[in-house]
C-alpha positions as CSV (number, residue, x, y, z in Angstrom):
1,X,-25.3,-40.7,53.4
2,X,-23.2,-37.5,52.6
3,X,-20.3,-40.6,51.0
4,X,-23.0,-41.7,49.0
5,X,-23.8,-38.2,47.6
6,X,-20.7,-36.7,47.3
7,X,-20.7,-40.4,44.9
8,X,-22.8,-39.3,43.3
9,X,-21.8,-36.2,42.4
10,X,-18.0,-36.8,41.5
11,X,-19.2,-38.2,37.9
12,X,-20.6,-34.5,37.5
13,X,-17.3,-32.6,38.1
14,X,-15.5,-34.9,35.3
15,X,-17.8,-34.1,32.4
16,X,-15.6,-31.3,29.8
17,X,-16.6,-28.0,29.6
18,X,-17.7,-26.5,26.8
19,X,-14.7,-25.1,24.8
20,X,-15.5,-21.4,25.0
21,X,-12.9,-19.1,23.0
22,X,-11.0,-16.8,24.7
23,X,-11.8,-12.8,24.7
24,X,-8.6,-11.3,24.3
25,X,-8.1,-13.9,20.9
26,X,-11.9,-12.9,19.4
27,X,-10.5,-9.0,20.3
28,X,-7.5,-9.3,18.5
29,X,-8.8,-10.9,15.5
30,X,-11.3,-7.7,15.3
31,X,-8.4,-5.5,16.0
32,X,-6.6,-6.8,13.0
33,X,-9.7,-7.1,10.6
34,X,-10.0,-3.6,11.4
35,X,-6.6,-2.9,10.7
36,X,-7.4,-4.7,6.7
37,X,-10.8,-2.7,6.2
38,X,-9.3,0.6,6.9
39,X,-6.1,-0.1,4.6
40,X,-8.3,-1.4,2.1
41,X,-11.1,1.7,2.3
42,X,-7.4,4.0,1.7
43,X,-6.3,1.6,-1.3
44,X,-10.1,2.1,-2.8
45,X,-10.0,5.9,-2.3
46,X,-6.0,6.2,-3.8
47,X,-7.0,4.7,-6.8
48,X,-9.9,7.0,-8.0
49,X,-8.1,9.6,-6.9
50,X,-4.9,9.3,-9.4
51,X,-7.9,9.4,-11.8
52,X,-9.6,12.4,-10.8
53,X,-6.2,14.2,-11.0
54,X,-4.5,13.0,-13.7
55,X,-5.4,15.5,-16.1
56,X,-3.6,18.1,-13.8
57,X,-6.3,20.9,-15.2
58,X,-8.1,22.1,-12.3
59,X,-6.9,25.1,-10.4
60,X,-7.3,23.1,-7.3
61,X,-4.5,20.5,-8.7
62,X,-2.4,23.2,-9.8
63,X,-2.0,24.5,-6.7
64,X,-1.5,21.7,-5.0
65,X,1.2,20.8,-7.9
66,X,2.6,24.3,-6.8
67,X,3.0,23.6,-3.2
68,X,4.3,20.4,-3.1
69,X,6.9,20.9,-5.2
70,X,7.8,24.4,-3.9
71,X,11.7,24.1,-2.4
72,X,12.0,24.6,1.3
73,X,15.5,26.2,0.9
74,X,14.4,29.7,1.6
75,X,11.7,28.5,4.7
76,X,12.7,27.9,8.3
77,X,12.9,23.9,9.7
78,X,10.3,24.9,12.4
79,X,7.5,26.0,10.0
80,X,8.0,23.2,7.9
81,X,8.0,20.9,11.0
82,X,5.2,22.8,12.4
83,X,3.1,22.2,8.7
84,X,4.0,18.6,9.2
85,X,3.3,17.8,12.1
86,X,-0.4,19.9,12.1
87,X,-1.3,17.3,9.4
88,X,-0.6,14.5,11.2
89,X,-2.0,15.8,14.4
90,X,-5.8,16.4,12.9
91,X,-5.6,13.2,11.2
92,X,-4.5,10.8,14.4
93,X,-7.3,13.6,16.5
94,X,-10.0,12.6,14.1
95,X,-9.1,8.6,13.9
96,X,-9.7,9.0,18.1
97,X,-12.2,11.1,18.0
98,X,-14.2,8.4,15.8
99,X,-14.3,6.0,18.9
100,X,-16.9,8.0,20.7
101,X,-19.1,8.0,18.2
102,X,-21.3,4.6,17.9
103,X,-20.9,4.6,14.1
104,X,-17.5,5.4,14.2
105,X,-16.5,2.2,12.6
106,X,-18.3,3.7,8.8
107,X,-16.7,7.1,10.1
108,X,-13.3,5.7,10.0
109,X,-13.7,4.1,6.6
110,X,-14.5,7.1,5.0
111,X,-12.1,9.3,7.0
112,X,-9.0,6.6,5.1
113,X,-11.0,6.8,1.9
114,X,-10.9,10.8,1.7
115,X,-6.9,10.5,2.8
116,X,-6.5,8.8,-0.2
117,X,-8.7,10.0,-2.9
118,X,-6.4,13.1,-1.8
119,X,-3.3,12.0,-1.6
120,X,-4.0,9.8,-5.0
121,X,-4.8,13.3,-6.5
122,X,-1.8,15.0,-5.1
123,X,0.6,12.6,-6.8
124,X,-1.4,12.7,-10.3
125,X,-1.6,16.5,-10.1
126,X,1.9,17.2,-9.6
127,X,2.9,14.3,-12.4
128,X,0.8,15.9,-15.2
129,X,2.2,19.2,-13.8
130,X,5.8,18.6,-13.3
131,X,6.5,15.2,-15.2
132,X,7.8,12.0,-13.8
133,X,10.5,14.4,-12.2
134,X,8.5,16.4,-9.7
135,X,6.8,13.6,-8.9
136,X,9.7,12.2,-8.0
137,X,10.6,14.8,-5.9
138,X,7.6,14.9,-4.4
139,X,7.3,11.3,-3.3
140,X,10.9,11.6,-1.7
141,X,9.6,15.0,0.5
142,X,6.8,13.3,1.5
143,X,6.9,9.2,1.4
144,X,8.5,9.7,5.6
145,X,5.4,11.4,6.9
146,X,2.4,10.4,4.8
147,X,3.5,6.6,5.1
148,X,4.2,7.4,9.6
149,X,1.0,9.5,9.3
150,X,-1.0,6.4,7.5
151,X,0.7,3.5,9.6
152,X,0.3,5.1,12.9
153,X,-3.5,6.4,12.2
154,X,-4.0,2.4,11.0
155,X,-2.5,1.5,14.1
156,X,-4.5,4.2,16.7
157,X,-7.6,3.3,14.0
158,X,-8.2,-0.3,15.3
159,X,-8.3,0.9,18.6
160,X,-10.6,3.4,18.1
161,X,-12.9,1.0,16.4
162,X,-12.6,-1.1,19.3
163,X,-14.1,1.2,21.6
164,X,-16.8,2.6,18.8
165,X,-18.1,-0.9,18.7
166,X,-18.3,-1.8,22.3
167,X,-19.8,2.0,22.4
168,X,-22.7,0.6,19.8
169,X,-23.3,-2.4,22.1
170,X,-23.6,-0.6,25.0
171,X,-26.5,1.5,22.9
172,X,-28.1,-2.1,21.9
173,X,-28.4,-3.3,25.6
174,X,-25.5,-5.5,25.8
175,X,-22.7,-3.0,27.6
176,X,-19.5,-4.6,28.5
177,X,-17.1,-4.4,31.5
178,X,-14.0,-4.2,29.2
179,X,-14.6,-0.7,27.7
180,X,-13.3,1.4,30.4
181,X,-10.4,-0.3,29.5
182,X,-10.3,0.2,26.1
183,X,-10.6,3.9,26.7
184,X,-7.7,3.7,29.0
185,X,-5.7,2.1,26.4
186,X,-6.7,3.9,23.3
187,X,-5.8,7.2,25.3
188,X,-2.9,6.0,25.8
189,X,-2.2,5.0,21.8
190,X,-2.9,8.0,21.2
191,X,-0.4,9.7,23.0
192,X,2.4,7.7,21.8
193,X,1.3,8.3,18.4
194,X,1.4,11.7,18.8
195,X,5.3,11.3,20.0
196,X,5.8,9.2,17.3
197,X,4.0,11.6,14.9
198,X,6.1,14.6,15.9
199,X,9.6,12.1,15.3
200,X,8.4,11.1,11.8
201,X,7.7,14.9,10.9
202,X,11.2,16.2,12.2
203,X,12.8,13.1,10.0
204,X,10.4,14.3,7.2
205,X,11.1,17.7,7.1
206,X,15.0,16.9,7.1
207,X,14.5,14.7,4.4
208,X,12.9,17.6,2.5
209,X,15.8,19.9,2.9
210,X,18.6,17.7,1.8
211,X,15.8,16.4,-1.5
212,X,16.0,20.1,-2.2
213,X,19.7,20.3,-1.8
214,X,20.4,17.6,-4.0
215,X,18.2,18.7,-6.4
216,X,19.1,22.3,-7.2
């Protein structure tokens, strides 16, 4: 009897699953199109804001003309460093703090649209200020930390959205197990950004001293 059933049943184990796809791959596709949105809500926001700025009349621009292209020579390496690396600091603090909130996601994609509606309006105010020259200069000061500062907030940013969206479905009734995890790991992105962050300043302000050298 139990031959004859277990028979039976053998026919059963054979049959093929159902092809399920795996987690980790559906993660890191989300990770990545993440990763696109937030570079493409900076390249939105850097466009309109050479626009806004290119007349280079508002006091606002002006100033900004006047600080960026202000020569370190006569200012110590550790309050330039320490300028530096503030910047970066807030911005990689506010890409993590964006993955406890469950709309983080539309938080983050304005937080990279304001960074470059600004930084587009840095470079057009200090090239209807200064000419092609200061803007020159002023891309060879700052091109080191505002490209580290954007990669490695792109970088901690698909993270955080990560753990903003499990958040949301956790809110919605269907809570996974992974996002202690997530946490865990976005903590610890964070961290090494902010190691990284403080390299790319040092190697930013250094590069701003010798610009200034070579151009007196």
């Amino acid at each position: 009897m139990r031959a004859a059933q277990t028979t039976l049943r053998r026919p059963a184990l054979l049959l093929p699953r159902r092809a399920e796809r795996p987690r980790r791959e559906c993660a890191g596709t989300a990770h990545s199109g993440a990763v696109w949105l937030f570079g493409t809500m900076f390249l939105a926001g850097y466009l309109p804001g050479i626009w806004l700025g290119r007349g280079g009349v508002s006091a606002l621009g002006q100033q900004l003309a006047a600080y960026y292209t202000k020569s370190p020579e006569n200012a110590a390496f550790a309050a330039i460093f320490g300028t530096e690396f503030s910047v970066s600091f807030l911005q990689l603090t506010a890409v993590f703090l964006c993955g406890f909130c469950v709309l983080g996601v539309g938080l983050l994609a304005l937080l990279f649209a304001a960074r470059g509606v600004f930084l587009g309006y840095c470079a057009a105010s200090v090239a209807a200020v200064n000419g092609a020259a200061g803007l020159v200069q002023y891309r060879l000061e700052t091109i080191a930390s505002d490209a580290a500062a954007l990669f490695l907030c792109l970088w901690l940013a698909g993270w955080s959205a990560r753990l903003a969206g499990e958040l949301f479905n956790a809110v919605c009734g269907r809570a996974t197990r992974e996002t202690p995890g997530t946490l865990r790991r976005l903590a610890v992105r964070f961290g090494a950004a902010l190691v990284l962050s403080a390299v790319f300043s040092a190697v930013g302000t250094f590069l701003a001293f010798v610009t200034a050298k070579v151009g007196r």
